[in-house]
N, C-alpha and C positions, 0 to 999 in steps of 0.2 A: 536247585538254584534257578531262579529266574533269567530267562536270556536276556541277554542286552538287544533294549530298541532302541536305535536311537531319535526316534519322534518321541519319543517319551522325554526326554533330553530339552530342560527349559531353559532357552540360552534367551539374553535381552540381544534384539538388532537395530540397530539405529532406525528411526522413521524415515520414512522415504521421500520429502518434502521434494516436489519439482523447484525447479528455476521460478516458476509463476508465483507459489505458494510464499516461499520467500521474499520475493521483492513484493508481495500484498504486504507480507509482517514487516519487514522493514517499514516500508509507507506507513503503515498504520502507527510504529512506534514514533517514526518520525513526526506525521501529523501529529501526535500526543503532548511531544515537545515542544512543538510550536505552540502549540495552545497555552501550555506553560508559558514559554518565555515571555510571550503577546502580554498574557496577564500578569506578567512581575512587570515588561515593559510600560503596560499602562499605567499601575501603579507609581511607578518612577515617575514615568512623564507627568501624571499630574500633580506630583507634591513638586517639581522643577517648574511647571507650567504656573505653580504660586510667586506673585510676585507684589513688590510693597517698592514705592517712590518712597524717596527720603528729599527732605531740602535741608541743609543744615549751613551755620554760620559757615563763613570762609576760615577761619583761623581755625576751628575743629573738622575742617574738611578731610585732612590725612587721618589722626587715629578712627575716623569715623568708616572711612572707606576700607580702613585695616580688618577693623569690625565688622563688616560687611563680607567682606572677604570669608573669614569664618563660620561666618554665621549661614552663608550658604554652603561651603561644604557641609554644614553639621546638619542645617536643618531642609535644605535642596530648598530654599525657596531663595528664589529670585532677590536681590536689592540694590535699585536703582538710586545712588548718590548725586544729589545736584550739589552745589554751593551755591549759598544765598544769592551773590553777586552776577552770575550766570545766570542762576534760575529768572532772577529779576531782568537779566538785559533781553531772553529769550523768550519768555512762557508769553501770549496771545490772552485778553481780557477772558475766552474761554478756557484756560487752564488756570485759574488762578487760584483754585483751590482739588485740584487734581490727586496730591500726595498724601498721602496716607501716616507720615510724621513728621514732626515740626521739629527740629530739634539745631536753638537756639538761644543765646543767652540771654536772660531776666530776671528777675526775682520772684521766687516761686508767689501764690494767691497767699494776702496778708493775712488769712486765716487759715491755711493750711488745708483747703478744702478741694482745692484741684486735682477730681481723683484720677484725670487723664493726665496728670504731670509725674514724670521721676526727674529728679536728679540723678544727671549724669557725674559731672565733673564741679569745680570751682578754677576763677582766674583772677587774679587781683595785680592793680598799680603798686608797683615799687620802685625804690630809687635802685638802683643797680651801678656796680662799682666793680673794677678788676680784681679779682684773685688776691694781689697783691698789698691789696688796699688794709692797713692793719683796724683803723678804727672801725667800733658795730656801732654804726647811727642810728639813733633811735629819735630823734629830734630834727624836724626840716631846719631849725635855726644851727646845728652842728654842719649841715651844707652850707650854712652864710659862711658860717664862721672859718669854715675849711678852705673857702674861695676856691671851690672845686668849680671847675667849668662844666656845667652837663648840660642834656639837651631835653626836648620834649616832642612831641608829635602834635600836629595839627587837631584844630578841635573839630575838624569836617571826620577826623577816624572817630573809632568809638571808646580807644586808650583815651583820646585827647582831651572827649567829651567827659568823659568819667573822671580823669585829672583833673580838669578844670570845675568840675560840679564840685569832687570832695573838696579839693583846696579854696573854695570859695564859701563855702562852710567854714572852714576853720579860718579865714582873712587872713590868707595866704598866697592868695590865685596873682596875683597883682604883683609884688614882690617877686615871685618866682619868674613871672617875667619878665622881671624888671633886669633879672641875672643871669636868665637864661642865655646863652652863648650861640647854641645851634638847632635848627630845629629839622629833624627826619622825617619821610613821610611815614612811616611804619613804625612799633616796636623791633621787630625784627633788623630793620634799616639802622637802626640808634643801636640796637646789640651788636652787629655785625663791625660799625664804624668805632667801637669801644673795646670790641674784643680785639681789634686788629692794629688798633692807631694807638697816639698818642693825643690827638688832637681833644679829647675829652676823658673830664676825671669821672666824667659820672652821666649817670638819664633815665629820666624816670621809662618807663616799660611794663606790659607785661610781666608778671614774673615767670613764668614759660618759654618764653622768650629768654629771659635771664638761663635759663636753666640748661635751653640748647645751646648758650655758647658759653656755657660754665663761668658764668658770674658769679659775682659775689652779690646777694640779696640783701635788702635792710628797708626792714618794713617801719617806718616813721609814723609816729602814732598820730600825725596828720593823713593818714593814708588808709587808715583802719578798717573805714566802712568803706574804701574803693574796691567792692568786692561785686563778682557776678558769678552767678550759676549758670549752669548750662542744660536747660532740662528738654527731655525728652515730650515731646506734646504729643498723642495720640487724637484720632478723629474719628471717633467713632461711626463708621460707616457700617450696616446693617451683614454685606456681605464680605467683610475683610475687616473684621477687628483682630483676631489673636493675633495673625503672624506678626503687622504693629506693635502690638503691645508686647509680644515675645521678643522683637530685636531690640525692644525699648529696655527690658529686665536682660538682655544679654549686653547690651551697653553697660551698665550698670552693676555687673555681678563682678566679684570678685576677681575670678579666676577667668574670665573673658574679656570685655569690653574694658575691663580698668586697665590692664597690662599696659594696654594703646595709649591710653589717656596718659599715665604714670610715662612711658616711654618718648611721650610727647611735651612731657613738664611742666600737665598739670594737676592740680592738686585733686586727689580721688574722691570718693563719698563711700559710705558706708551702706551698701546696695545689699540685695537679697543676692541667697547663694543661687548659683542657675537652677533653673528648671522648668521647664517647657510649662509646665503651671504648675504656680503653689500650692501645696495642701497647707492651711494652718489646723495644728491642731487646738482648741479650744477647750478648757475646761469653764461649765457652763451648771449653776444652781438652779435645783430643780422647779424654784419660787418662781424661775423667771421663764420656765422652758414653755411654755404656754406661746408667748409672744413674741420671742427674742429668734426660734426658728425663721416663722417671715421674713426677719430682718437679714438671716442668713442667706435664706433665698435670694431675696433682694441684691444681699452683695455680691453674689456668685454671680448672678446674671450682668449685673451692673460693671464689675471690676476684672472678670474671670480670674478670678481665686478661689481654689477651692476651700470647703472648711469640715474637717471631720470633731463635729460636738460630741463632748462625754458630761452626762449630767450626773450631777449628786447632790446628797443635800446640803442647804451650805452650811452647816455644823461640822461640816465632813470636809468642806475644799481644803483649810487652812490644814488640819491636820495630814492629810494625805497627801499635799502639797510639801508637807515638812516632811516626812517619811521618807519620799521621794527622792528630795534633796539630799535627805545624809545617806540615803543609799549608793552606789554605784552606778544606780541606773539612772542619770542624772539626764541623759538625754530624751528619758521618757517623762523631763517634765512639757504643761503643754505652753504654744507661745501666748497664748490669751487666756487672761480668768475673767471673767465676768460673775459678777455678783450682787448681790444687797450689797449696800453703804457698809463703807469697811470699818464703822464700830460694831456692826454684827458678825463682822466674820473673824475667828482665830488666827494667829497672828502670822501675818502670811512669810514667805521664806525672802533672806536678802536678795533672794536671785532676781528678786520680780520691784516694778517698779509702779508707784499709781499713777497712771495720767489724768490728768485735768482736766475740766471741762467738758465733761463726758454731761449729755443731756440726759435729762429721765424719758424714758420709753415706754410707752404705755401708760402714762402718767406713774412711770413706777422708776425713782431713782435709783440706778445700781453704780458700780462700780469696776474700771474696767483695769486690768492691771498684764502689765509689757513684760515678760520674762527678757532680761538685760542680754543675756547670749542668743536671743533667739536668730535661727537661720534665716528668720524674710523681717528685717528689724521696720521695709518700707510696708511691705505688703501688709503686715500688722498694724502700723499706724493707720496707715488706707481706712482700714476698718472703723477707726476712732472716726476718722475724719467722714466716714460714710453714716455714720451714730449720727456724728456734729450736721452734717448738710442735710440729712432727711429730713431733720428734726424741725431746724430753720425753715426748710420750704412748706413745712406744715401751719407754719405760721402767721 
């Protein structure tokens, strides 16, 4: 038997680090850290350090600011809200075009081509009545008839002016004032003294207005076209267009910027689901993919939308377009088809819709078709309307 050594004996001992040795390794871990944080903190600071003026009407100033609200927690960029009224009494002949989105009421471009515009919201004149009030007017001569006292606002507002413009159309403007009883400076002013008093059976208004003090609405088919939109105007500047046009589609999306609007009583729009930028997907014939590329180009840069094209040939869209449909997988249909003139192509599925007025490209007339559920119903148009404008300025 072998005698016991014990240097033969393999025991682990802790390493001997000095005082010195240690606080080098600490330092060293902790510099390391810092270097980290430094660069998560830069990154931070410069998407916070993004920042976009807004000017918008006075009457959409609150949901707009609500919007704004969110949209910089989610997306850490900066938004600066003015109101019209203010921006107007303050801003210096050098700032007068400073802001980066316009968003004010008008009527979008009579041809649908303002590809820097979304609709935001809609607001319309109505006659507005209490709660209590049993008859639904549909006729400005059922107010003669009723000898309801109501009121109007000044035509120096822009309720007033727009009352006064539709009712002078219909040769009615005259009359009304002839019975008119009291006049408010505001819609708000005329809701407030209707919801509270007695002193008035009725007044034309906002209907937003109507809504935040829980009136009763009655839209008079003298009043029809007293409607305005509220669109978002972008400006394109070289070094700050997305975040623009991103708060402009979070105004706009369903599940964001409408909440505000809807919670403020006015009527919503049919806006793209959010997302920091759209993919459309495109089903695209091979006849046409030669040319119709450029144009994709074109609009990505032009609109910042993205577009992912799948070509085939088009003996082939309508059919696999169908397939699709009665499938399951029905959200793999795409939101655009482009095509030849749709007596060449197989019969396309109800989902999808033809739009009009689609110009020929490349001296080559095709055809371009809307799938009716799609997720960006604006951003899809856009594209039409970007077919329509290029085509015109080639002209």
């Amino acid at each position: 038997m072998k005698p016991f050594n014990p240097d033969e004996v393999k025991t682990f001992k802790t390493p001997k680090y000095g005082g010195i040795t240690l606080s080098l390794l600490s330092m060293f871990v902790l510099a390391s850290m810092i270097v980290v944080w430094n660069k998560i903190g830069e990154q931070e600071e410069n998407r916070i350090n993004k920042s976009i003026k807004i000017v918008c009407d006075e009457a959409v100033a609150i949901p707009v600011k609500q919007c704004a609200e969110q949209f910089e927690r989610e997306m850490k960029i900066k938004v600066s809200v003015h109101s019209k009224s203010v921006w107007d009494q303050n801003k210096s002949r050098a700032e007068e075009e400073v802001y980066d989105l316009d968003l004010s009421v008008g009527k979008p471009s009579s041809e649908g081509l303002a590809l820097n515009q979304i609709p935001c919201a809609f607001r319309s004149i109505i006659f507005a009545t209490r709660k209590d009030f049993e008859p639904n007017l549909t006729e400005l001569v059922q107010v003669f008839q009723n000898n309801l006292n109501y009121s109007t606002v000044p035509i120096s507002a822009k309720d007033g002016r727009l009352l006064k413009n539709s009712l002078e159309k219909a040769g009615k403007w005259e009359k009304v004032l002839k019975k008119r009883k009291k006049t408010y400076p505001s819609s708000s002013a005329a809701a407030l003294a209707l919801a509270s008093g007695n002193d008035l059976d009725g007044a034309f208004m906002w209907d937003f207005s109507a809504r935040k003090f829980d009136l009763k609405i009655h839209r008079v088919n003298e009043l029809r076209r007293a409607t305005e939109t509220l669109l978002a105007r972008t400006y394109h500047s070289e070094g700050n267009r997305l975040a623009p046009m991103q708060f402009a589609r979070f105004l706009a999306a369903p599940t964001k910027g409408q909440f505000y609007f809807a919670e403020s009583g006015f009527i919503g729009v049919n806006g793209d689901a959010w997302a920091e930028k759209p993919s459309l997907y495109v089903y695209g014939a091979n006849q046409i993919k030669a040319f119709i590329l450029d144009e994709f180009v074109r609009f990505e840069k032009s609109c910042l939308i993205s577009i992912e094209p799948h070509f085939l040939d088009q003996k082939n869209i309508g059919l696999s377009l169908n397939l699709i449909a009665q499938s399951k997988a029905k959200r793999a249909l795409p939101d655009l088809v482009i095509s030849l003139p749709a007596s060449s192509v197989t019969q396309m599925p109800d989902q999808y819709q033809l739009l009009s007025g689609t110009p020929p490209i490349n001296n080559t007339q095709i055809s371009l078709y809307l799938l009716k559920s799609t997720r960006f119903p604006v951003s899809s148009k856009k594209f039409h309307d970007f077919l329509c404008l290029n085509q015109k300025n080639k002209k």
